[in-house]
C-alpha positions in Angstrom: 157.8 86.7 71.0 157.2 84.4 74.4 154.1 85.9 74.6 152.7 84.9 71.1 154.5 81.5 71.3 152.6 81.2 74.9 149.4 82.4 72.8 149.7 80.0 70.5 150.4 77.1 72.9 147.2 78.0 75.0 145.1 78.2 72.1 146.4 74.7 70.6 145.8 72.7 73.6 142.4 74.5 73.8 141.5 73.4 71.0 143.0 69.9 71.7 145.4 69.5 68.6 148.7 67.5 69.6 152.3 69.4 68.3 152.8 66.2 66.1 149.2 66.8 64.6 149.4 70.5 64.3 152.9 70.2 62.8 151.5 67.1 60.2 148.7 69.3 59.1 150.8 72.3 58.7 153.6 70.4 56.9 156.1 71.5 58.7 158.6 69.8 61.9 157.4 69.9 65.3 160.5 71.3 66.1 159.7 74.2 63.9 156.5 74.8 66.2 158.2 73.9 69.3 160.8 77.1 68.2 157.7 79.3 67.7 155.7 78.5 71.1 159.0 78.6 72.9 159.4 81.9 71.8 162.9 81.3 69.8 163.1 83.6 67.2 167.2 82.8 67.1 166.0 78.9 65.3 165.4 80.9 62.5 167.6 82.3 59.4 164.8 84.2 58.0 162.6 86.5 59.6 160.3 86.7 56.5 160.1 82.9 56.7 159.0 83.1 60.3 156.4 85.8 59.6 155.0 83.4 56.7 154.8 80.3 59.4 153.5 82.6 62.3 150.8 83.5 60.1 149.7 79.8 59.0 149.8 78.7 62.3 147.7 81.6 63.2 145.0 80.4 60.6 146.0 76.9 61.6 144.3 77.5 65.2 141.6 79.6 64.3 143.2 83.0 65.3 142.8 86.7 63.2 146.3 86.2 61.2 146.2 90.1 60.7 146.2 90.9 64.7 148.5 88.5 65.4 151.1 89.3 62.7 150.2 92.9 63.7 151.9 91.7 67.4 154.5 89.9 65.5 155.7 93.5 63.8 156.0 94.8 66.9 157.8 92.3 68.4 160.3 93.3 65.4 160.1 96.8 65.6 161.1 96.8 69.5 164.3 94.5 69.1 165.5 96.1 65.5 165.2 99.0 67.4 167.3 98.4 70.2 170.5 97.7 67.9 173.0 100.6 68.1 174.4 101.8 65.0 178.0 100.7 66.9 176.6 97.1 66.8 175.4 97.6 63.0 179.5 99.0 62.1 180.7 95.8 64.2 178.5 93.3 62.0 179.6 94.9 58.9 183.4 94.7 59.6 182.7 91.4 60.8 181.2 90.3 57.7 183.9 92.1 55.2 186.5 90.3 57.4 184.9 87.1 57.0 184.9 87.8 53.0 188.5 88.7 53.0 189.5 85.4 54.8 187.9 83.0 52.1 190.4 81.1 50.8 191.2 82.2 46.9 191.4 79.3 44.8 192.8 79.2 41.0 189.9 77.2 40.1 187.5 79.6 41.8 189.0 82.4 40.1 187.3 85.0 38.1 188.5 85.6 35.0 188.3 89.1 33.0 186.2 88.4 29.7 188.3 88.7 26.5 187.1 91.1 23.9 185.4 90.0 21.3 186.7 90.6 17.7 184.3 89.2 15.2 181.4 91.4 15.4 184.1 94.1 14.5 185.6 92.5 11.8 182.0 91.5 10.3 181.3 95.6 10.0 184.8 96.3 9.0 184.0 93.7 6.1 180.3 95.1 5.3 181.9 99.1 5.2 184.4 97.8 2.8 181.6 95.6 0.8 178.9 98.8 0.8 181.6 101.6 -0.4 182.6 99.4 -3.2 179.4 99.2 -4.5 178.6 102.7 -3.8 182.3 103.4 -5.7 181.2 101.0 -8.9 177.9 103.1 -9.2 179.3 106.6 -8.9 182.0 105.7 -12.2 179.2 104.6 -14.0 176.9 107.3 -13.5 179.2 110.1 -14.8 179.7 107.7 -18.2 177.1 108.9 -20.9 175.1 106.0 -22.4 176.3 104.4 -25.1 175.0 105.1 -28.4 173.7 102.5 -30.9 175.8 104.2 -33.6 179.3 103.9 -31.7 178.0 100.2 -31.1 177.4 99.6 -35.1 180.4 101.2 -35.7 182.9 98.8 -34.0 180.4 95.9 -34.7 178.9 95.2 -31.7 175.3 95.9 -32.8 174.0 94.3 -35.8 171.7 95.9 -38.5 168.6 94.6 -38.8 167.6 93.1 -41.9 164.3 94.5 -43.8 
């Protein structure tokens, strides 16, 4: 990474472009490029973030963004590779440790969600509903029709007058 950072340097006072300008034109602090020619990959949370400015600032100074991001991989590849799978344990119990030592707070507390009734309630209700009308039409289907004669008989149905 000092070697790209130097890279970088060389190539920006080659082309005569102060830190303050390169860092206006870029939109970024001149800390932030001071981090990068120093070679202090530590300044930075992200490493994705760092790729994405190494890159500009590649483009920035005129330089093939694709070789030098190409060195920047490989920069990556030889430290991640040097991490022991010991070290990688140790992180993780570090980090599971720091979890279990946030402070628990009533307000902060995660309540289980209550279960809803009314969607049940609304089917119980729409069963009932449906098999009473399916109950009303099966009676009446089983009835024979009424007859216009039974009707005259016990007055219902009128004669009609010729």
């Amino acid at each position: 990474m000092k070697e790209l950072g130097e890279y970088f340097k060389t190539t920006r006072i080659k082309n005569g472009v102060s830190l303050e300008e390169a860092a206006e034109d870029l939109d970024v602090s001149t800390s932030l490029l001071e981090n990068i020619e120093s070679g202090n990959e530590r300044a930075f949370e992200d490493v994705y973030k760092l790729k994405e400015y190494i890159r500009s600032y590649a483009k920035y100074l005129g330089l093939k963004p694709e070789e030098v991001q190409e060195e920047f991989n490989e920069f990556l590849f030889e430290k991640t590779s040097k991490i022991s799978l010991d070290d990688i344990k140790e992180a993780k119990m570090r980090q599971e440790a720091k979890e279990e030592k946030k402070i628990k707070s009533p307000y902060t507390k995660v309540y289980k969600e209550k279960f809803n009734f009314f969607p049940l309630i609304i089917a119980f209700v729409v069963i009932i509903f449906v098999s009473l009308i399916i109950y009303i039409v099966v009676i009446n289907m089983d009835k024979e029709p009424v007859r216009e004669n039974e009707l005259k008989s016990i007055g219902i149905v009128k004669e009609e007058i010729l």
